[in-house]
C-alpha positions as CSV (number, residue, x, y, z in Angstrom):
1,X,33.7,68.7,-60.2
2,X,35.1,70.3,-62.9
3,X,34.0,74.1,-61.3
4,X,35.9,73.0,-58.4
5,X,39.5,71.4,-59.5
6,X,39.3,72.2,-63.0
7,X,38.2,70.5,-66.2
8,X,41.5,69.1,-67.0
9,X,41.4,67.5,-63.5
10,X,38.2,65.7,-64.0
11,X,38.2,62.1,-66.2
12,X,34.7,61.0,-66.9
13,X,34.8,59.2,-70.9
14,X,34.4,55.9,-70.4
15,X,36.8,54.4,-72.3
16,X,39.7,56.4,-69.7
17,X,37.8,55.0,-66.3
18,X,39.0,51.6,-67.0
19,X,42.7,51.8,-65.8
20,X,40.9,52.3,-61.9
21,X,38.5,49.6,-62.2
22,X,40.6,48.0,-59.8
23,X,44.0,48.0,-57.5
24,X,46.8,45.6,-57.5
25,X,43.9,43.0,-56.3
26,X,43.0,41.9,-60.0
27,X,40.1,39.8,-58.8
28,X,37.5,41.6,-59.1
29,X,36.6,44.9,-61.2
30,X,34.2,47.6,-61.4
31,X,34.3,51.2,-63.1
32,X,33.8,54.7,-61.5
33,X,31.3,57.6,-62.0
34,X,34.3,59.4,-62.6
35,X,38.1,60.3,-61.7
36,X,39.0,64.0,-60.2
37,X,42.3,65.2,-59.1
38,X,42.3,67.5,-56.3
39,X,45.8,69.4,-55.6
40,X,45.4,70.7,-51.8
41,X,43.2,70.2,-49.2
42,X,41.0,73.0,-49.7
43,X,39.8,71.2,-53.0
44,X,39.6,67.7,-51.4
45,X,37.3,69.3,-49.0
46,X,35.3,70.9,-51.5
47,X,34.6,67.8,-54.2
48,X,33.6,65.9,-50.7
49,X,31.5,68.3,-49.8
50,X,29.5,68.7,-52.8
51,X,29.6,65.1,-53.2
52,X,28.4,64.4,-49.5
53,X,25.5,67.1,-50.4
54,X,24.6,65.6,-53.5
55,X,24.6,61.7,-51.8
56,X,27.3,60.7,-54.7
57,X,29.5,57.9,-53.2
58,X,32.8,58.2,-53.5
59,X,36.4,57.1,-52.4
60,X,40.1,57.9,-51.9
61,X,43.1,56.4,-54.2
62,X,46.7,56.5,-54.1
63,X,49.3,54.3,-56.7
64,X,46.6,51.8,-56.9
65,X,49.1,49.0,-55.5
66,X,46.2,48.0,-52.8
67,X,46.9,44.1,-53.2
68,X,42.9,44.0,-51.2
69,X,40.7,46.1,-53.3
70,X,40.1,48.5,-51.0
71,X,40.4,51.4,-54.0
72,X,37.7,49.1,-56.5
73,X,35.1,51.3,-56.9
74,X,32.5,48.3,-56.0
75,X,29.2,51.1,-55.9
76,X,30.2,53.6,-58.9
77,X,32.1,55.6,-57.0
78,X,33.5,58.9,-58.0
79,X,37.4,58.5,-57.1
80,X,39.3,61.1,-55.6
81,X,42.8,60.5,-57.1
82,X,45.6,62.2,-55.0
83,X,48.4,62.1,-57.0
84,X,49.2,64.5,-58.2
85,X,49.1,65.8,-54.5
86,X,52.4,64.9,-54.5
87,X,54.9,67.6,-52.2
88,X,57.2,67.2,-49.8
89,X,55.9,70.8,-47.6
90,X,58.6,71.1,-45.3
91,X,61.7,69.2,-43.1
92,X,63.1,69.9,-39.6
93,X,66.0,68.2,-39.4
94,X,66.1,68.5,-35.8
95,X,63.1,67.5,-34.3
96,X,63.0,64.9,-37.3
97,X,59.8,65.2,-38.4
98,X,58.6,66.0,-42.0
99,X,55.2,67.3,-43.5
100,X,53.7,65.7,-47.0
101,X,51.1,65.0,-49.3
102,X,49.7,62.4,-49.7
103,X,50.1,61.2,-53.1
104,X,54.3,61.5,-52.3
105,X,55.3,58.5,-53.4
106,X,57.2,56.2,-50.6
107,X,60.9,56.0,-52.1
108,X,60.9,59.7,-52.9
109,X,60.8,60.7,-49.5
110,X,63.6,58.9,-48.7
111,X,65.6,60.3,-51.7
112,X,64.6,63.8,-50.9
113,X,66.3,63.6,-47.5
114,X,68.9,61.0,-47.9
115,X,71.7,63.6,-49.0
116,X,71.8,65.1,-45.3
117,X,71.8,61.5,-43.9
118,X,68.4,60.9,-43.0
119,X,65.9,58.6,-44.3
120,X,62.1,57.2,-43.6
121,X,61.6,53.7,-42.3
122,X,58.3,52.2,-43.4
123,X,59.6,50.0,-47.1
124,X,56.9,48.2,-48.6
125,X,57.7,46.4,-51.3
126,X,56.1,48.4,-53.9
127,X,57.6,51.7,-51.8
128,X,59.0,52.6,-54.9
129,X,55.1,53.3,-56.5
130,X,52.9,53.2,-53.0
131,X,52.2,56.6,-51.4
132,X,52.5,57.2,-48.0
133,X,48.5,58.6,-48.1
134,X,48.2,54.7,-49.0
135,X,50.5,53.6,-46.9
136,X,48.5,55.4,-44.2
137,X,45.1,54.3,-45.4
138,X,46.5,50.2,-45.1
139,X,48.9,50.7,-42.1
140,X,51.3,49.7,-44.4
141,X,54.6,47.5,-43.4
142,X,57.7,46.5,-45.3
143,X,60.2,44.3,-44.6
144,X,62.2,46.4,-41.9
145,X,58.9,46.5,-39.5
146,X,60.8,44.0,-37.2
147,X,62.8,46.7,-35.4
148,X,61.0,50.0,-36.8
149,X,57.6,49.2,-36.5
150,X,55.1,49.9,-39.1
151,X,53.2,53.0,-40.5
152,X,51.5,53.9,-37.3
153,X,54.8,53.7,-35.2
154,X,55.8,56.6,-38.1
155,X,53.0,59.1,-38.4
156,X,52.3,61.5,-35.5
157,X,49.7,64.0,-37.1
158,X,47.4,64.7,-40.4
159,X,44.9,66.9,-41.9
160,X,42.0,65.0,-42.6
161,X,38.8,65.6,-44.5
162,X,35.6,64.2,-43.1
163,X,33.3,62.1,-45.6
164,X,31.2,65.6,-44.8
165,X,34.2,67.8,-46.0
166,X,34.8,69.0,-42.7
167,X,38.3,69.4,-42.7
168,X,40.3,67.9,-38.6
169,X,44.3,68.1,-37.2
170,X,44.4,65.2,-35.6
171,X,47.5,63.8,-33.9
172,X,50.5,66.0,-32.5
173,X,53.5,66.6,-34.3
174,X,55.3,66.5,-31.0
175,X,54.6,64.2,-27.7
176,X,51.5,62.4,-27.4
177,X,48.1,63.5,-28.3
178,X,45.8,65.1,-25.5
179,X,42.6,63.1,-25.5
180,X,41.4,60.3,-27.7
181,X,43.7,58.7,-30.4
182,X,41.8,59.9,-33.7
183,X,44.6,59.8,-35.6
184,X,44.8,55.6,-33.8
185,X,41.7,54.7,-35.6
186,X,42.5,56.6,-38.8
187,X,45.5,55.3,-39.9
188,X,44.3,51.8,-41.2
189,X,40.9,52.8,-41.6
190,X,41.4,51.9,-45.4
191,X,39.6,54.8,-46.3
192,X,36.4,54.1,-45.0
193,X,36.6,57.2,-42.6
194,X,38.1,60.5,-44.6
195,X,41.0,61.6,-46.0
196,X,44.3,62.5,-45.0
197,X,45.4,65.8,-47.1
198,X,48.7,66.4,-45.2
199,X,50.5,64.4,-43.1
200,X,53.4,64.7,-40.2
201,X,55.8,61.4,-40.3
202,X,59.1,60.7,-38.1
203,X,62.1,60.9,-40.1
204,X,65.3,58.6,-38.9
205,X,69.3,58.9,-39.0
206,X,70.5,56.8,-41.6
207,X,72.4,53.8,-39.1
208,X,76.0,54.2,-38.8
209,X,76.6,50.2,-40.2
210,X,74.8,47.9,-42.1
211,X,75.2,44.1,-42.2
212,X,73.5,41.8,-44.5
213,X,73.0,38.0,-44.4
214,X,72.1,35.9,-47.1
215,X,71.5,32.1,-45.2
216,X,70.0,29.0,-47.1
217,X,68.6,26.1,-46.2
218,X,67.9,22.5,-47.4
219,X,65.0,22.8,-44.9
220,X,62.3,24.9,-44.1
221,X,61.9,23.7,-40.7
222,X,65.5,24.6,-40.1
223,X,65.0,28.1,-41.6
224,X,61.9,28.6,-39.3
225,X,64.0,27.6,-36.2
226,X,66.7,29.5,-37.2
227,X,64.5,32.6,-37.4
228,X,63.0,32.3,-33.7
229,X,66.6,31.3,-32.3
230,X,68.1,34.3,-33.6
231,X,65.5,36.6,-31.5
232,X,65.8,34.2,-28.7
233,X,69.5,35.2,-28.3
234,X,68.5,38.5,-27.9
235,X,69.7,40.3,-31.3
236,X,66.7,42.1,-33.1
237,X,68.2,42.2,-36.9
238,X,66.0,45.2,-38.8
239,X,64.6,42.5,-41.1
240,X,64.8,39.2,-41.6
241,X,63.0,37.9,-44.7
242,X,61.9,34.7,-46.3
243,X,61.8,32.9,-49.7
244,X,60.7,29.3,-50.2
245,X,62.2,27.2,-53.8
246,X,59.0,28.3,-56.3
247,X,59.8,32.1,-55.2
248,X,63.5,31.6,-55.6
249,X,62.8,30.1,-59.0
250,X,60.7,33.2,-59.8
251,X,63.0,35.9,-59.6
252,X,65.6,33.9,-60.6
253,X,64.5,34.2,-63.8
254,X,64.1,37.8,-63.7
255,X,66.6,40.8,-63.8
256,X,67.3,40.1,-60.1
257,X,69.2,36.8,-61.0
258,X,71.3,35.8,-57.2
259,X,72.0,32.0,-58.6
260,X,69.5,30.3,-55.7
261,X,70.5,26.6,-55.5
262,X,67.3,24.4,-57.4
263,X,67.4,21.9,-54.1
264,X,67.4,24.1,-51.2
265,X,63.8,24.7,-49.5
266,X,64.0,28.1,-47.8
267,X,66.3,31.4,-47.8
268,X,67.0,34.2,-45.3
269,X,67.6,37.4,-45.7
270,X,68.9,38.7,-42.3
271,X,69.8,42.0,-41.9
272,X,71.4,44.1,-38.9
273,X,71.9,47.5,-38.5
274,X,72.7,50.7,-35.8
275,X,76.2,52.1,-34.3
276,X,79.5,50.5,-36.2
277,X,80.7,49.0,-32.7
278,X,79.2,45.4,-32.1
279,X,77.6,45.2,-35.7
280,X,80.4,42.6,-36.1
281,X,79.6,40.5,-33.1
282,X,76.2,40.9,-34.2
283,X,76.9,39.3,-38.0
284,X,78.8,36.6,-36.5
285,X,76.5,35.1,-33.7
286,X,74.0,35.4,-36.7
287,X,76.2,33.2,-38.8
288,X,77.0,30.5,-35.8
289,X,73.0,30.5,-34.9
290,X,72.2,29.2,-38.6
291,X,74.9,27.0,-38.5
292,X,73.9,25.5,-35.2
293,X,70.7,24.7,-37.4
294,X,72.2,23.4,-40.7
295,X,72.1,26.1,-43.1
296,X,74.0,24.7,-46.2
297,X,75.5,28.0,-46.6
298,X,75.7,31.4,-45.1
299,X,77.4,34.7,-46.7
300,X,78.0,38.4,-45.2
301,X,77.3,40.5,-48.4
302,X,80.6,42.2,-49.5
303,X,79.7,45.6,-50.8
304,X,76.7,48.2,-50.7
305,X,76.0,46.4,-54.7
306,X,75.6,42.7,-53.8
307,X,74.0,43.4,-50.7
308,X,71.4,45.8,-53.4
309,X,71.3,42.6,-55.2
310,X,70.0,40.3,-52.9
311,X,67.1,42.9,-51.3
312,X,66.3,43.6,-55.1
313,X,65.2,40.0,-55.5
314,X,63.6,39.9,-52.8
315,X,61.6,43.0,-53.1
316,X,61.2,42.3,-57.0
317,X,59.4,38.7,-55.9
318,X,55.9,39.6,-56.0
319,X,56.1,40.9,-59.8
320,X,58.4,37.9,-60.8
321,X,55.9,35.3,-59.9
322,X,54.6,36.0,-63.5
323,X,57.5,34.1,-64.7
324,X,55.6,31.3,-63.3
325,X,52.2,31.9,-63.5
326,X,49.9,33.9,-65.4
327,X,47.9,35.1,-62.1
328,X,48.0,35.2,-58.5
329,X,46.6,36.4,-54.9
330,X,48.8,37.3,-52.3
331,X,47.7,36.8,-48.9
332,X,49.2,38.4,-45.8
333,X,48.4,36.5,-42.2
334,X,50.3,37.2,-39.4
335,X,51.3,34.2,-37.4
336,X,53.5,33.8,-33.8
337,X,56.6,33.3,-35.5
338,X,57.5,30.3,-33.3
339,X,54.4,28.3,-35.4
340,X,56.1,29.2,-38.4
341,X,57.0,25.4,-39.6
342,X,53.6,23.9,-38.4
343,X,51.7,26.7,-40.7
344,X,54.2,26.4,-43.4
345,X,53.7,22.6,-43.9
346,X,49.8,23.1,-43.3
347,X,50.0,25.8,-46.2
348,X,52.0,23.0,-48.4
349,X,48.9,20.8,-47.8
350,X,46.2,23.4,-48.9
351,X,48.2,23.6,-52.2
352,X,48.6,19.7,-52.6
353,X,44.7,18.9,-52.2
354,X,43.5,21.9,-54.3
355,X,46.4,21.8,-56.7
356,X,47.4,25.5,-57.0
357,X,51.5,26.3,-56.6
358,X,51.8,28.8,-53.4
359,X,54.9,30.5,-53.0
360,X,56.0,31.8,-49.8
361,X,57.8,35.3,-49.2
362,X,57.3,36.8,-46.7
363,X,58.5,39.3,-43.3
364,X,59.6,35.9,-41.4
365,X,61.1,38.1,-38.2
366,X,57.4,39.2,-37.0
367,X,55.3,36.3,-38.5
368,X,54.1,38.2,-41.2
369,X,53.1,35.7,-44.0
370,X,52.9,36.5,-48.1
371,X,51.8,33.1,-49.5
372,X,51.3,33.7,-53.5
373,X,48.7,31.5,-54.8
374,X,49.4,30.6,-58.3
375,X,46.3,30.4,-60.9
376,X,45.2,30.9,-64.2
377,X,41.9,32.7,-64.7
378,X,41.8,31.9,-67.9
379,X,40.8,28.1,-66.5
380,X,36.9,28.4,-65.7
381,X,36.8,27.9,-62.0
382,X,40.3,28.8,-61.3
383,X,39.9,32.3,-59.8
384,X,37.2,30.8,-57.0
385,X,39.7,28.1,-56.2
386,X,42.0,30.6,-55.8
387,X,40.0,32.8,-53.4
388,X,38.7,30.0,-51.3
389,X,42.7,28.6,-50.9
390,X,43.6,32.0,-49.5
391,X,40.9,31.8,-46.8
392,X,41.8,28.9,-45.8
393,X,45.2,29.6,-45.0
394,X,43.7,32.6,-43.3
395,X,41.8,30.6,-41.2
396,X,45.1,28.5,-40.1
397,X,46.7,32.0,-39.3
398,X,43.7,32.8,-36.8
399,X,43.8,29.1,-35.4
400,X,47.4,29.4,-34.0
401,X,47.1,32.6,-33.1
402,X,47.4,35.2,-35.3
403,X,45.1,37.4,-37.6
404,X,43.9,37.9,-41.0
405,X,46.3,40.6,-42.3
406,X,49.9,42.3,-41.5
407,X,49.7,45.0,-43.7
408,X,47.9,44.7,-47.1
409,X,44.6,45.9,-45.2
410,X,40.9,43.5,-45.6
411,X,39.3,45.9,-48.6
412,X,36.9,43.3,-50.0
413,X,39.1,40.6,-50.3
414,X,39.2,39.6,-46.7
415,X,35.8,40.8,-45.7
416,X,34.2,38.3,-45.7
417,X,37.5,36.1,-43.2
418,X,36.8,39.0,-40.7
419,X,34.0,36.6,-39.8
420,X,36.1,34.2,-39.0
421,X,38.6,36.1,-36.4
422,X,35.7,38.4,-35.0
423,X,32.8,37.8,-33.4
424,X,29.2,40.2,-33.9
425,X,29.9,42.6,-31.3
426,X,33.1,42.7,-32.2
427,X,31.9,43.8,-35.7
428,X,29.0,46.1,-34.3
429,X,31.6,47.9,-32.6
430,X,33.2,49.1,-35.2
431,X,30.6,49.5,-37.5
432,X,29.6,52.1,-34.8
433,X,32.7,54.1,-35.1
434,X,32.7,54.2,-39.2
435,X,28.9,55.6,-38.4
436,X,30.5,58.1,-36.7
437,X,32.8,59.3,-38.9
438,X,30.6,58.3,-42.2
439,X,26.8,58.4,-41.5
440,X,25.9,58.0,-44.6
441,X,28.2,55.6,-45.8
442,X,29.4,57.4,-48.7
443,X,32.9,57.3,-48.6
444,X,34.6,53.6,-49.9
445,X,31.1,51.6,-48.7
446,X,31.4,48.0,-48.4
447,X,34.9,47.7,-47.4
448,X,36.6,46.5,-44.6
449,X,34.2,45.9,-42.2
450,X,31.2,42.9,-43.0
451,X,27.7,43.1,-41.5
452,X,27.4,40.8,-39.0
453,X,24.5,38.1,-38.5
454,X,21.6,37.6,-41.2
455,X,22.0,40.7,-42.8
456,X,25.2,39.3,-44.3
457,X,22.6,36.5,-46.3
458,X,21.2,39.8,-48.4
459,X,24.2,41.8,-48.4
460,X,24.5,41.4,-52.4
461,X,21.8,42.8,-53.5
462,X,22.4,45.7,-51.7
463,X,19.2,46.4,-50.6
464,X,20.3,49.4,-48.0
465,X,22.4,51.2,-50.7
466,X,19.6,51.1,-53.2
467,X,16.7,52.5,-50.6
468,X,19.4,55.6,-49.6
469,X,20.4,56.2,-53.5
470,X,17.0,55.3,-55.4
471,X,18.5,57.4,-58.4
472,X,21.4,54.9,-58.8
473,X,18.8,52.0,-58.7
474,X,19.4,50.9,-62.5
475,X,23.0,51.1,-62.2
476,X,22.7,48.7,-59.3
477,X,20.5,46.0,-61.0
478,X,22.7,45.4,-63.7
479,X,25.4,44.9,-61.3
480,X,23.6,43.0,-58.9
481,X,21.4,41.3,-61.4
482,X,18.3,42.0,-59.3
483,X,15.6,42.5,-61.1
484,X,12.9,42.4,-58.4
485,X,12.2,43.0,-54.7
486,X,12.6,40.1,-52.5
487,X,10.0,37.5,-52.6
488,X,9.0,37.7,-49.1
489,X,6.6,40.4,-49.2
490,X,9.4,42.9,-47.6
491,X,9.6,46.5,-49.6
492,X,12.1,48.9,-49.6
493,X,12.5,51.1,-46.3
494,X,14.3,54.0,-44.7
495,X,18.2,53.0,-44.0
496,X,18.0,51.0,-40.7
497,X,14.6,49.4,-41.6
498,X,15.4,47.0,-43.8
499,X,14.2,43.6,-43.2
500,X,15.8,40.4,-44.0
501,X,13.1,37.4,-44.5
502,X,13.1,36.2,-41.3
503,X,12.0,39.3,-39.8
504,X,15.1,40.4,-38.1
505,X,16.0,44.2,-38.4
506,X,19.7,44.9,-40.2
């Protein structure tokens, strides 16, 4: 590695590999081989190859704001950082399209361009740390998706490395693509299929007018009505947003202070935006529709600062939850917004009977849910609980409806809920296209996608990865604790062979 990028590029000491043992999902941790920073493509191409060659596992990683995992490296991985891959290549103003790396960092894309008027859609809430190679990797949202669309809707080609280090263009940086959509099945992929060096994203005019409510609501059920009446009358606002009372509390107490009310139940954040003729109009049927549904109080923000005040507390929300607890897991169903009551008060049950706080924030326009459920894993037990709520309310998101995640991606903290929404052909099928792409299952193994059937009883000790890597065999015990082959007279056999005990093939 250090032949190819540099020794300076290359972190291997132990004591240094413990800042990636794991993303913004805190849950669970595991150290890399090692940590190498590539600074073009050709270099990407060439660690992967050698890696590939050599059968080393490895895996891609941005800002390491992942709230699913998907950058732990669960198998020793060697990680292939990419920031410091972090250049804005070139603009066209006039076909609006720009060309970047993939460690750029979301905000600075948008402050690059922003002094000739122009801007880039996709906002997560960490946009001011993600990447957009991240952002690609997750199909990333943010809370303007409602009438922009997320990541996918703003990427329209890449350069992508193979898990072999053969090095694609996929997409078209103008009109649709001739054949099938590679880039479709890449972006979202979560890293389990290449990756992107360089990638082509649609840039927008900034909007002539912006209008920003701020509605609460003694309610939630009046909020959630409020939310789908709005659409119903035909306006599509740019975002509208969410906060139950525990998240109001939260960043309340934080640098992001708005002065929430301590007895309301919900907040909106409603926001409209596009040519300066009608935005009015707009902002006042908005204001009449929540009053038709008995907001306590509504407010058009007065300036470009207050109306930066209230989308700083909401933004800020997920990091001031530690005001309130010590640690939390953020989930991110997506539900038909018109269920939005039923699921919120279903959600309020889950934390009664288990007795974890859950707040809510969330994209409430597209029935994109965030519930943050509170816990202390300092408390034996408490972390579990803690997992096990948040499938649960997953599984309430697939029952009306809807599906597992929005935008935060499955990694490995959902992998296992994909069972749940899919059935074993369903899974097959895309296990077939990873094998496509990644034969050997080298690059960010055991995400995403669970094995379907039996083979999911012996997926933990791993069986397949140690009879493809025998050299990595000790490493795996201790992290498996397995300290013998299976009891049922099975041995280890080529990939594909693998038995589990009842005789079935995985």
């Amino acid at each position: 590695m250090q032949r190819i990028v540099g020794k300076h590029n290359v972190i291997h000491e132990p004591h240094r590999l413990h800042v990636f043992s794991c993303d913004g999902y805190v849950a669970k941790q595991a150290l890399p081989r090692a940590v190498v920073y590539p600074s073009n493509t050709e270099e990407v191409a060439a660690v992967v190859r050698w890696l590939h060659q050599h059968k080393v596992p490895f895996l891609p990683r941005g800002a390491g704001t992942g709230l699913s995992g998907g950058a732990i490296p669960l198998n020793g991985e060697v990680i292939i950082s990419l920031v410091k891959m972090r250049k804005l290549l070139s603009v066209d103003f006039d076909n609006l399209r720009a060309v970047v790396q993939p460690g750029l960092v979301n905000l600075t894309l948008t402050k690059k361009i922003m002094g000739d008027g122009y801007y880039y859609a996709p906002d997560p809430s960490s946009q001011s740390a993600c990447t957009i190679g991240g952002n690609l990797a997750e199909n990333a949202g943010g809370s303007h998706c409602l009438k922009y669309g997320v990541t996918t809707n703003h990427i329209v080609a890449a350069k992508f490395v193979l898990p072999d280090g053969e090095v694609l263009d996929v997409g078209s940086p103008f009109g649709d693509p001739i054949g099938y959509d590679v880039l479709g099945l890449i972006v979202g992929s979560e890293g389990t299929l290449g990756i992107a060096t360089e990638i082509t994203v649609r840039i927008l005019k900034k909007p002539q007018a912006v209008k920003t409510a701020l509605a609460m609501f003694d309610r939630v059920e009046d909020a959630s009505n409020t939310v789908s009446a709005i659409i119903g009358a035909g306006i599509i606002p740019a975002a509208i947003e969410m906060m139950d009372q525990l998240a109001m509390q939260a960043v309340d107490k934080s640098n992001y202070h708005v002065g929430y009310p301590t007895d309301i139940e919900a907040v909106l954040l409603i926001e409209v935006d596009g040519l300066a003729a009608g935005l009015e109009e707009d902002a006042a049927r908005i204001v009449d529709i929540c009053a038709q549904n008995h907001v306590r109080m509504v407010k058009i923000a007065e300036d470009d600062a207050e109306r930066a005040l209230w989308w700083s507390s909401r933004k800020m929300a997920f990091g001031a939850i530690g005001r309130v607890s010590p640690d939390y897991i953020v989930q991110d169903g997506v539900i038909p917004r018109t269920r939005l009551t039923e699921v919120l008060q279903r959600i309020e049950e889950i934390s009664r009977e288990s007795g974890l706080p859950i707040a809510n924030v969330f994209h409430a326009g597209d029935g994109n849910l965030h519930p943050l459920i509170c816990y202390d894993s300092r408390i034996p037990g408490d972390t579990e609980k803690a997992i096990q709520v948040g499938s649960e309310v997953l599984q309430v998101c697939v029952d009306v409806g809807g599906t597992i995640t929005g935008e935060h991606g499955v990694g490995i903290e959902k992998i296992e809920d994909m069972r749940y929404q899919f059935q074993d052909e369903d899974l097959r099928a895309q296990i077939a296209i990873r094998e496509a792409f990644n034969p050997l299952d080298l690059c960010n193994s055991g995400k995403l996608i669970p094995t379907p059937g039996r083979c999911a009883e012996i997926k933990e000790a791993k069986w397949t990865a140690i009879a493809r890597n025998a050299h990595v065999f000790e490493r795996l015990e201790e992290q498996t604790a397995v300290t013998a082959p299976p009891q049922n007279g099975s041995t280890l056999r080529q990939p594909g062979e693998l038995q589990d005990p009842s005789g079935d093939e995985c």
